[in-house]
LOKEBA-740170 format. One record per residue (C-alpha): x, y, z. Coordinates in steps of 0.02 Angstrom, whole numbers, plus 50000, padded with zeros to 5 digits. Layout:
<rs>
{{X Y Z}}
...
</rs>
This chain:
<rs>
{{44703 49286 59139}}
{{44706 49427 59029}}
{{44854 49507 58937}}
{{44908 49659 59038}}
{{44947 49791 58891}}
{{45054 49913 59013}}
{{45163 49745 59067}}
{{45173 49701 58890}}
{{45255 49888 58831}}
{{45367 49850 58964}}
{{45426 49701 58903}}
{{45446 49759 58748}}
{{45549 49895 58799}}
{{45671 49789 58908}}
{{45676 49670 58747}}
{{45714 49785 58622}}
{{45877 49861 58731}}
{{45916 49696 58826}}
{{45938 49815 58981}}
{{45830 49838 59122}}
{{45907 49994 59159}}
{{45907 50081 59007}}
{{45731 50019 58961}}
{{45677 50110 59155}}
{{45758 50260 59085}}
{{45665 50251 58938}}
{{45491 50213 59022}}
{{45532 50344 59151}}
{{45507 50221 59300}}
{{45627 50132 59439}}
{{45709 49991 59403}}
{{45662 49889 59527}}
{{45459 49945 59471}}
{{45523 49860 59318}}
{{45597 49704 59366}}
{{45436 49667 59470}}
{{45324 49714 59342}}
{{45424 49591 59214}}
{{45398 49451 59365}}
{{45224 49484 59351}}
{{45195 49454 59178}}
{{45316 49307 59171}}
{{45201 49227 59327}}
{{45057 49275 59197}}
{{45093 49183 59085}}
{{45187 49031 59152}}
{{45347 49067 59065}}
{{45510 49149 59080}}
{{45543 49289 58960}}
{{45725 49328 59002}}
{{45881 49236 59071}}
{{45975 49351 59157}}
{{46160 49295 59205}}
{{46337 49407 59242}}
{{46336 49409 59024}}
{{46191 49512 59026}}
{{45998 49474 58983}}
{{45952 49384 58831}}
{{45766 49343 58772}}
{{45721 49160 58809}}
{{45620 49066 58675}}
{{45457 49113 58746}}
{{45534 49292 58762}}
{{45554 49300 58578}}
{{45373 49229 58510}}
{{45302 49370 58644}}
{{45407 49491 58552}}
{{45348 49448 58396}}
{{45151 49449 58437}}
{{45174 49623 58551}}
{{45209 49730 58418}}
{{45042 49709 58312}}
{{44937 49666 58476}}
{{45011 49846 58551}}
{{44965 49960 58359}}
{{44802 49882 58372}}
{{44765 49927 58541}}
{{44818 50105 58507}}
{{44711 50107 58350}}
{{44571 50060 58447}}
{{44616 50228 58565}}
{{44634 50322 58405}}
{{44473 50269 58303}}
{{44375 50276 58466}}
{{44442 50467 58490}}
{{44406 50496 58318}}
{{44226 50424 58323}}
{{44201 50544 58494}}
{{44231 50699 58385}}
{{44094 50647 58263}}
{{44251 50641 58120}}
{{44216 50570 57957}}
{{44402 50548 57896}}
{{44483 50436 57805}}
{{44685 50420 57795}}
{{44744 50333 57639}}
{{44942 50300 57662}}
{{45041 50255 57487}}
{{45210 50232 57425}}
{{45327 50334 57321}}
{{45245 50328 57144}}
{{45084 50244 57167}}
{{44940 50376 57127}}
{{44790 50375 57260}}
{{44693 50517 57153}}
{{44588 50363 57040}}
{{44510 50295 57199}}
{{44482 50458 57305}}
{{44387 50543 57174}}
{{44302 50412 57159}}
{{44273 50371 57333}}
{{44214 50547 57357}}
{{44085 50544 57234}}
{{44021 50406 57323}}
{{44054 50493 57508}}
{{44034 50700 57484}}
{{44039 50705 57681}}
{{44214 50594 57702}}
{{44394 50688 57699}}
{{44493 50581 57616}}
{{44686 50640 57660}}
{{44837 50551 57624}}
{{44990 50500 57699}}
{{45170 50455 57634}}
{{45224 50305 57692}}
{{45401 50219 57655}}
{{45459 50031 57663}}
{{45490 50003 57878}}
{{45353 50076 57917}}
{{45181 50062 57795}}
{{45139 49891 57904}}
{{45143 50011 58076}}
{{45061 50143 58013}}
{{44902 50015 57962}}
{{44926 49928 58127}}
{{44930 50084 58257}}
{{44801 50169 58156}}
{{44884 50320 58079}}
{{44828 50259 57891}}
{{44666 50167 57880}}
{{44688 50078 57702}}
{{44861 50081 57603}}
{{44943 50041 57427}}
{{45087 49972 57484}}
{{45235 49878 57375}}
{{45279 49697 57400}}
{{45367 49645 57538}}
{{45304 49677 57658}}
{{45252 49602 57844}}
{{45073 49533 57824}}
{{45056 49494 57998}}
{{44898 49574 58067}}
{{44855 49640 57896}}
{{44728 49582 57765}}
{{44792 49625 57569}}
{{44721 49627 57412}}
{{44838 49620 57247}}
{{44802 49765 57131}}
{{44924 49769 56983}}
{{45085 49733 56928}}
{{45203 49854 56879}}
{{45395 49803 56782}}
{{45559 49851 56878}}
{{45664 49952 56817}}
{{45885 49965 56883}}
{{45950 50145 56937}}
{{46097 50176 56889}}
{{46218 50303 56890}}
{{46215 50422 56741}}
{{46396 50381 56700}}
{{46384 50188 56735}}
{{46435 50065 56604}}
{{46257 50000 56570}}
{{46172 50187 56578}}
{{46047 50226 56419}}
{{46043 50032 56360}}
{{45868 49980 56318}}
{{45884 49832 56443}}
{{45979 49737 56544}}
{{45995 49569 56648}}
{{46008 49501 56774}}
{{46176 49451 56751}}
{{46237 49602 56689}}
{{46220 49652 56851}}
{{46356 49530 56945}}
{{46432 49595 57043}}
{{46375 49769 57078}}
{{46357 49861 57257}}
{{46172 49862 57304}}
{{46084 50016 57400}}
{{45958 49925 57464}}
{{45799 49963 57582}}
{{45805 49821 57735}}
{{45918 49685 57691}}
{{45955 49590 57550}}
{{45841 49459 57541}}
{{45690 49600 57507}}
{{45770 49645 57364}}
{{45723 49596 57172}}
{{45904 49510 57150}}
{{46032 49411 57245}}
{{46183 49427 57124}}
{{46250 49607 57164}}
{{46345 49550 57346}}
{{46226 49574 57502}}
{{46364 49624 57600}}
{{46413 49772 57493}}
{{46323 49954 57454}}
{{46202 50059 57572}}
{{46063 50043 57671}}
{{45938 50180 57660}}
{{45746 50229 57719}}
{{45658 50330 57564}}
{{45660 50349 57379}}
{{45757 50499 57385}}
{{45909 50433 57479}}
{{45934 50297 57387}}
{{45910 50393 57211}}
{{46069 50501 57307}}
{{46182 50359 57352}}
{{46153 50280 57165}}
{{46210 50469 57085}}
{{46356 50465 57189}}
{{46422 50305 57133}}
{{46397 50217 57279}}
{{46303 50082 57224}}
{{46140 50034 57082}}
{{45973 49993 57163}}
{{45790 49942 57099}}
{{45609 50048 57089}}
{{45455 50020 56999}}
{{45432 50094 56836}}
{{45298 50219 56906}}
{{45440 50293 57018}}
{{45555 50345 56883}}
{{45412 50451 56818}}
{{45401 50537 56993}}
{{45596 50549 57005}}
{{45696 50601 56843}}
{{45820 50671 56871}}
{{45990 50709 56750}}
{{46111 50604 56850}}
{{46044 50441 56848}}
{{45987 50330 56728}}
{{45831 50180 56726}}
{{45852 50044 56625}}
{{45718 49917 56598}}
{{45778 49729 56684}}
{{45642 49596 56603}}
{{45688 49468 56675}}
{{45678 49519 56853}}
{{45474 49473 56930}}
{{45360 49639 56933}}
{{45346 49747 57070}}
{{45165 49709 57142}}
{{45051 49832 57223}}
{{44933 49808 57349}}
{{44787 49879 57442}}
{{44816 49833 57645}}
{{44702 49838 57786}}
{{44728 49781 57947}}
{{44626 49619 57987}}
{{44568 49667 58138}}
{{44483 49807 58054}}
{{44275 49826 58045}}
{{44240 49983 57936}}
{{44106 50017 57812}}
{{44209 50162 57740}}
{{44368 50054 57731}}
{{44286 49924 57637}}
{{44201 50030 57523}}
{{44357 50107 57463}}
{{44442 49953 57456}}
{{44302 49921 57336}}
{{44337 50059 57238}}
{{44515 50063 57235}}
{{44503 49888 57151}}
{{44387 49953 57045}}
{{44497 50087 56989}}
{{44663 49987 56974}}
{{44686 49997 56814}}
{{44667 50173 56800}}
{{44786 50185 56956}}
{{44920 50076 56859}}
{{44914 50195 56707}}
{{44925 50380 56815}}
{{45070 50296 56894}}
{{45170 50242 56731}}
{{45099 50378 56602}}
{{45075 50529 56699}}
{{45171 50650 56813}}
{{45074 50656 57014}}
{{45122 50745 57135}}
{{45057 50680 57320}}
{{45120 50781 57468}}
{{45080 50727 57647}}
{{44914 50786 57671}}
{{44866 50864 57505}}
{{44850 50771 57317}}
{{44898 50884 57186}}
{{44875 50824 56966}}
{{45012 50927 56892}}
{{44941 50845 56725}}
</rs>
């Protein structure tokens, strides 16, 4: 039997709050409509999804492997909507998403050479979302920074890049020429998702900030509330008088790649994946040696 797609957002919903009645709310339907629908999809698929007892609900173990294969099976489903709606307009577009210091102008130039009739725009992306935005379709190819969730997404390594530590301007270690690893014991950590994405495990997981973008967490480190890491391209993007970036050698590079999803078929999309290999080394050297400015939609050289 095929997947039902509207059961399966249901489910989701109801597992992401662990409360029928609060996922109804959010899926503006009756609660009972709800519970039925979740019967349905359980009878579907010959498991139970939920245990539901006077504690509450709580995701079974079949519950929890659906929950993990919904999220890129639902983004690719709505790219599909998207591309299709897209294609209807007769659109030639292509969205390239990127991270905070990672130039895109190499490839697009190039790309348009190649393409005079394509739009290449550009989208910022940050760490929690850059594997959503490939999957639901928002960004059709995007440099992205290791880690990241490869799960419905095809990658290709471009370059390496060294870390560097951010550190407040005042900070003990500010204006060495390196540091280490150990130097570091010790230290509160703003840090992006948790600590195991991050380049060290020595400053204590349990202490410092978590934070979304580049910018908050260059804030938190100027305010002394804790050091954190970026690649060395960023700290061309972001000086700024109140912190400092010291190299760290002896932490592993920070490695950029080009992303796709994998369920993907595009002539464009492989063509500039072509090309944006092609032009990585270029790419690498805008992003350490030069000073870019990319804004959502627009791609501005300030030289």
């Amino acid at each position: 039997m095929d997947l039902d797609l509207r059961k399966l957002r249901y489910f989701v919903a109801v597992a992401d709050r662990l409360h029928f009645g609060r996922a109804a709310d959010q899926l503006h339907i009756a609660q009972p409509v709800l519970s039925r629908q979740i019967r349905a999809l359980e009878q579907d698929l010959g498991a139970s999804l939920f245990t539901r007892d006077r504690h509450g609900v709580a995701l079974t173990d079949a519950g929890r492997q659906l929950l993990a294969d919904a999220g890129p099976l639902l983004a690719s489903a709505h790219a599909v909507r998207r591309r299709v709606s897209v294609a209807a307009r007769g659109s030639r577009r292509l969205v390239v998403g990127f991270r905070a210091g990672i130039p895109v102008i190499p490839a697009a130039q190039a790309f348009e050479a190649r393409h005079p009739d394509v739009v290449v725009d550009v989208q910022r992306m940050e760490w929690d979302d850059q594997a959503l935005m490939l999957l639901d379709g928002r960004v059709d190819v995007g440099y992205v920074r290791l880690p990241i969730d490869e799960t419905g997404l095809r990658l290709a390594p471009l370059y390496t890049e060294p870390l560097m530590v951010v550190l407040p301007a005042g900070h003990r270690l500010a204006g060495k020429e390196e540091v280490t690893e150990a130097d570091l014991a010790g230290e509160p950590l703003v840090w992006h998702a948790d600590p195991s994405t991050q380049p060290t495990r020595r400053p204590h997981p349990d202490s410092g900030h978590r934070v979304r973008g580049v910018e908050e967490k260059l804030e938190h480190v100027a305010a002394g509330r804790g050091i954190s890491f970026v690649g060395r391209s960023e700290t061309v993007f972001y000086s700024r008088p109140d912190i400092s970036y010291v190299p760290i050698p002896d932490l592993a590079p920070d490695q950029v790649c080009l992303a796709v999803a994998a369920s993907r078929t595009s002539p464009l999309v492989d063509d500039f994946f072509t090309t944006a290999q092609a032009t990585a080394e270029i790419t690498a050297e805008c992003g350490n040696y030069e000073m870019w400015q990319l804004g959502g939609d627009a791609v501005t050289k300030l030289g």
